[in-house]
KEKE-3310 file (N, C-alpha, C; in steps of 0.2 Angstrom, whole numbers, plus 5000, padded with zeros to 4 digits):
npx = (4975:4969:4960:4956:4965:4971:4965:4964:4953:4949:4960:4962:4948:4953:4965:4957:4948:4955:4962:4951:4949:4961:4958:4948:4952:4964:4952:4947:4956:4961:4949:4952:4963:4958:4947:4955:4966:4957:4953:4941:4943:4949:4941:4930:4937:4945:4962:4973:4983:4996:4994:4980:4975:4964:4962:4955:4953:4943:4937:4933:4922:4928:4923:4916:4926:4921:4914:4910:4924:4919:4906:4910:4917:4907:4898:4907:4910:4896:4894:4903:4900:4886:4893:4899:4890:4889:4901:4899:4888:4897:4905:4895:4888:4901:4902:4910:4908:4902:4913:4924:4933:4933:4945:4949:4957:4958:4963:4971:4979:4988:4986:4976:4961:4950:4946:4959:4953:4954:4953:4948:4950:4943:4948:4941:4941:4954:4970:4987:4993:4985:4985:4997:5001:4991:4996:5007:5004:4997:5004:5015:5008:5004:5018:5021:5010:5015:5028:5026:5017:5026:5034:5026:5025:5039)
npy = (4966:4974:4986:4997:4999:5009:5021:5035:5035:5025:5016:5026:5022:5007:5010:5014:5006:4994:5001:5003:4989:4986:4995:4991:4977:4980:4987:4973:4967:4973:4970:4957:4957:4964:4957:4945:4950:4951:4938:4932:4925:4913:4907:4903:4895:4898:4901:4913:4920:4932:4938:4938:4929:4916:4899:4883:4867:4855:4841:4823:4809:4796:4782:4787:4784:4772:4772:4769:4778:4786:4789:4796:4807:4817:4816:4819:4832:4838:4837:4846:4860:4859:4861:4872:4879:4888:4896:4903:4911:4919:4924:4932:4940:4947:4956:4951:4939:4941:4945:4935:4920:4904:4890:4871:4857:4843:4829:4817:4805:4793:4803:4812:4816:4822:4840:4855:4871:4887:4903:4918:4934:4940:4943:4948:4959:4966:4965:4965:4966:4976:4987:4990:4993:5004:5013:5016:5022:5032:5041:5040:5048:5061:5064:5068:5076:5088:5090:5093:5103:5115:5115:5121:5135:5139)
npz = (4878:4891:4888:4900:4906:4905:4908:4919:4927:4929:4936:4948:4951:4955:4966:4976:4980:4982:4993:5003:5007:5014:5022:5028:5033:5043:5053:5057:5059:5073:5079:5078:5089:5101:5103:5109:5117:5127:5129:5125:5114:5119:5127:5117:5110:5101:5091:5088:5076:5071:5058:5063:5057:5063:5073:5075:5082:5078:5084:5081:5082:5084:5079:5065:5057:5054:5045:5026:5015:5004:5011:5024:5023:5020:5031:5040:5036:5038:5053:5058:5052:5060:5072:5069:5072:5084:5083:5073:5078:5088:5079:5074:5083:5087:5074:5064:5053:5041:5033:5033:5026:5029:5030:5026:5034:5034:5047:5050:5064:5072:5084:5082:5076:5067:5060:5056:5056:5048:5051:5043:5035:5022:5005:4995:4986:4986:4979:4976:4965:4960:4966:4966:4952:4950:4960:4954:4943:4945:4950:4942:4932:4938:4939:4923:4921:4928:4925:4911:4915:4918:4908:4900:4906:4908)
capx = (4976:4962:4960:4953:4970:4975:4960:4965:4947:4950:4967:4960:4942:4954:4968:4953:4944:4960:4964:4945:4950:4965:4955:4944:4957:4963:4947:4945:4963:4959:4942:4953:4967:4953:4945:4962:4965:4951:4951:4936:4944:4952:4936:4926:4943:4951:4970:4976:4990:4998:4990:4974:4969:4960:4961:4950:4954:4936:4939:4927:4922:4933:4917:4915:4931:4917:4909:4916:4928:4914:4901:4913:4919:4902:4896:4912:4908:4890:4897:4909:4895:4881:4899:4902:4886:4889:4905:4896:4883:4900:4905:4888:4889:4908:4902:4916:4906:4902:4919:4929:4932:4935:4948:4950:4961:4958:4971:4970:4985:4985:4985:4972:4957:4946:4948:4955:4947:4958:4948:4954:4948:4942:4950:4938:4944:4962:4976:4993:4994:4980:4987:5005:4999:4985:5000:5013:5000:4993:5011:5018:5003:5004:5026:5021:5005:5019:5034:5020:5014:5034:5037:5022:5025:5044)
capy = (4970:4977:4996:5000:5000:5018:5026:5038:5033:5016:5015:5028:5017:5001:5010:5017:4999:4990:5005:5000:4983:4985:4997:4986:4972:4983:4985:4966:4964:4976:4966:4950:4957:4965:4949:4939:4950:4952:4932:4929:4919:4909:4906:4900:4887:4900:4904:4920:4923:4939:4941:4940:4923:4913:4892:4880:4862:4850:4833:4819:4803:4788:4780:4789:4780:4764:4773:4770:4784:4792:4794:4798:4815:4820:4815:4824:4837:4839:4838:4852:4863:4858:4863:4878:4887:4889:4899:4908:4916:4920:4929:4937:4945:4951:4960:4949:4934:4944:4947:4931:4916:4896:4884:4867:4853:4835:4828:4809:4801:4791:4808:4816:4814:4829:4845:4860:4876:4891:4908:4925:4939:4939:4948:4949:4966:4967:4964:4969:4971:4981:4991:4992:4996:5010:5018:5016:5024:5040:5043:5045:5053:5069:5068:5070:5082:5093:5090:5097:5111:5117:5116:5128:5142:5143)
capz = (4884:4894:4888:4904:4913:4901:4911:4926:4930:4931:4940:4954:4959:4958:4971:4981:4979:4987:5000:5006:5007:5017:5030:5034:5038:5048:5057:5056:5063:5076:5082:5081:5093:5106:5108:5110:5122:5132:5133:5122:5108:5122:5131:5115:5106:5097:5093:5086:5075:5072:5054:5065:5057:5069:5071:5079:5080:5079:5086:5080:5085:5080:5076:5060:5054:5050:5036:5021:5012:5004:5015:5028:5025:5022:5038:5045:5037:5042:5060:5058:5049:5066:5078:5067:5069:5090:5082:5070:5083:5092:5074:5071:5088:5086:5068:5059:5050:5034:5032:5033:5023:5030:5025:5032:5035:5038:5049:5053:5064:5079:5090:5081:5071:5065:5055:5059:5054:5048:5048:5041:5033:5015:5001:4989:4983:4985:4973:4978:4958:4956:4969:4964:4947:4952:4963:4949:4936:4946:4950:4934:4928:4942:4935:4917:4921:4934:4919:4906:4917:4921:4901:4897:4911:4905)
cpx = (4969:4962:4960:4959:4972:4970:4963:4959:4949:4955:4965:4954:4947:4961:4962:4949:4949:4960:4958:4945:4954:4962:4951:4947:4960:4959:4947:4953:4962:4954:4947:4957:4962:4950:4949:4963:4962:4947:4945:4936:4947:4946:4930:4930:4946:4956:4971:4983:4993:4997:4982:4969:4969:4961:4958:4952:4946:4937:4933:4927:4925:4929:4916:4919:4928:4914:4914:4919:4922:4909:4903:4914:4912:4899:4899:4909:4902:4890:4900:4905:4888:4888:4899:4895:4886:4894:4902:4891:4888:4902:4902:4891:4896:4907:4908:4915:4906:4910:4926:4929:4935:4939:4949:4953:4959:4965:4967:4977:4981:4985:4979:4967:4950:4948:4951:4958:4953:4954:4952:4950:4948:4944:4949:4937:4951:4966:4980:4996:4992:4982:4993:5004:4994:4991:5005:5010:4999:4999:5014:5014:5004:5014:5026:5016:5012:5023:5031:5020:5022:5035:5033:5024:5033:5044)
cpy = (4973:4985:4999:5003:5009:5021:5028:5037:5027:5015:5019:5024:5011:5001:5010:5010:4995:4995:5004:4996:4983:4989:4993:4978:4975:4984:4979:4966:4966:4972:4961:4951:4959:4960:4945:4943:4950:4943:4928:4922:4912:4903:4901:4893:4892:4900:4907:4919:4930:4942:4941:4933:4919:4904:4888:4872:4859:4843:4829:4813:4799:4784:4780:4786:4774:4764:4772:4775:4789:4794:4800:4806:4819:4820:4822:4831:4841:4841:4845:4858:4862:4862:4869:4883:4889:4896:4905:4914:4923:4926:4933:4941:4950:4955:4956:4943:4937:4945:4942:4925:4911:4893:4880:4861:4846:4831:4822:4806:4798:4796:4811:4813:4819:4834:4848:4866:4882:4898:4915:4928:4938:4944:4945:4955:4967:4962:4968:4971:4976:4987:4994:4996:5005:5016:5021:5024:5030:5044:5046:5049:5061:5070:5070:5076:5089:5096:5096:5106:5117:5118:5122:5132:5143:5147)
cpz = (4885:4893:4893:4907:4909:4904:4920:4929:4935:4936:4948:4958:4958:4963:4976:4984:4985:4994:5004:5008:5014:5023:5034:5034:5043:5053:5060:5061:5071:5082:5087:5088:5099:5110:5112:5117:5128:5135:5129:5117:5111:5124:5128:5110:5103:5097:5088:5081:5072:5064:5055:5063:5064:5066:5078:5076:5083:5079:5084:5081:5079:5076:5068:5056:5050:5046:5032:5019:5011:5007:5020:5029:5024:5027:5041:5043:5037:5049:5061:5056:5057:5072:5076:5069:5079:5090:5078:5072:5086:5087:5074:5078:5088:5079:5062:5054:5043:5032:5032:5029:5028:5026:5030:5029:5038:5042:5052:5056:5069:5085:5088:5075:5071:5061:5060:5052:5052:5046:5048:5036:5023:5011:4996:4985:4981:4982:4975:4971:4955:4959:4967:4957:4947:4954:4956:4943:4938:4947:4945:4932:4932:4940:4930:4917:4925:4929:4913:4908:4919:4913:4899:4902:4910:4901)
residu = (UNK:UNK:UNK:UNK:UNK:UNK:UNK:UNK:UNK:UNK:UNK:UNK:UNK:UNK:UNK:UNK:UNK:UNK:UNK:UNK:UNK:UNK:UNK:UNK:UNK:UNK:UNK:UNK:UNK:UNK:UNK:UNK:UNK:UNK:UNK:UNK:UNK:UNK:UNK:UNK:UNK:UNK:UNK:UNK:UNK:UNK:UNK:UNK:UNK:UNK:UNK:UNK:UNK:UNK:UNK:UNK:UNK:UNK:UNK:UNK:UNK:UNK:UNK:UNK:UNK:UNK:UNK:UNK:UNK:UNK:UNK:UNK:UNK:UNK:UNK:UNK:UNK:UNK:UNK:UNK:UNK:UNK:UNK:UNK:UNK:UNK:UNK:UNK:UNK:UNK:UNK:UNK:UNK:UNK:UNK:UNK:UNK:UNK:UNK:UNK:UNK:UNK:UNK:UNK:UNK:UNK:UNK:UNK:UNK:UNK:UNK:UNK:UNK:UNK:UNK:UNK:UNK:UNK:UNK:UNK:UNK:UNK:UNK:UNK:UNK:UNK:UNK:UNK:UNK:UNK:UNK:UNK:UNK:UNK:UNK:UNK:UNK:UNK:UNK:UNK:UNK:UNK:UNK:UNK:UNK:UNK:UNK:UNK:UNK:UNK:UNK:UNK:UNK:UNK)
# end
C-alpha cells in the first residue's frame, strides 16, 4: 500500500490536481461547442459530439492499396500526418492543440478507404479514483475533526 494515500496532504493536491483537470475540459469543451457553433468545425471537416470530441474522416487514394501490408500503413500514415498538420495550424490558432490527444481508425470496405481521426481532450491528470477517493478522505477527515472538537467542548 502506498502510504502517501494516509496524508491530508496528499489527498488534497490530488483532489485539487483532478478539479484543475476537469476546469479545463470545461474550458476545452466550451472552445469546442463555440466553434461548432459559429460554423468553424463545419468549415474546416469537423464533427462535434456532445463530450466535445471532434472526428475527421481522411480519404486516401485506392492506389495505396498496391503497396504491400507493410509498407502500406506507413505510407497511409505519412499521408494523414502531411493532411493533419493543415488541422493542426487550425488547433494552434483556436489554443486547443496542447491539450488534446488523437486516436485513429483504419476503415477499409468497398464505401470507404482511409482513417478516421477521433480528437478529444487529454486527461493526463484526472482519475475519477483519485477523485472519489480525495473527496471520500477530506470528508471523513473534517466528521471526525468536528466529532473530536464537539467531544472536547462538552
Amino acid at each position: 500500500m502506498n502510504l502517501n494515500y494516509l496524508s491530508p496532504i496528499f489527498a488534497y493536491r490530488k483532489m485539487r490536481a483532478n478539479l484543475n483537470e476537469l476546469s479545463k475540459y470545461k474550458t476545452y469543451k466550451k472552445i469546442i461547442f463555440e466553434l461548432n457553433e459559429a460554423g468553424k468545425l463545419d468549415q474546416i471537416g469537423f464533427k462535434a459530439d456532445s463530450d466535445a470530441n471532434l472526428y475527421l474522416g481522411i480519404d486516401l487514394n485506392p492506389e495505396l492499396l498496391l503497396y504491400s501490408e507493410g509498407s502500406q500503413e506507413s505510407v497511409e500514415l505519412k499521408l494523414i500526418s502531411e493532411k493533419m498538420n493543415r488541422y493542426n495550424d487550425f488547433l494552434t490558432k483556436e489554443g486547443i492543440l496542447d491539450s488534446i490527444t488523437v486516436e485513429y481508425e483504419r476503415i477499409k470496405n468497398d464505401d470507404f478507404y482511409g482513417y478516421v481521426l477521433q480528437i478529444g481532450f487529454n486527461f493526463s491528470k484526472y482519475s475519477k479514483k483519485d477523485l472519489r477517493y480525495s473527496i471520500a478522505y477530506l470528508a471523513s477527515l473534517l466528521v471526525a475533526t468536528a466529532s473530536l472538537g464537539y467531544l472536547l467542548v462538552r
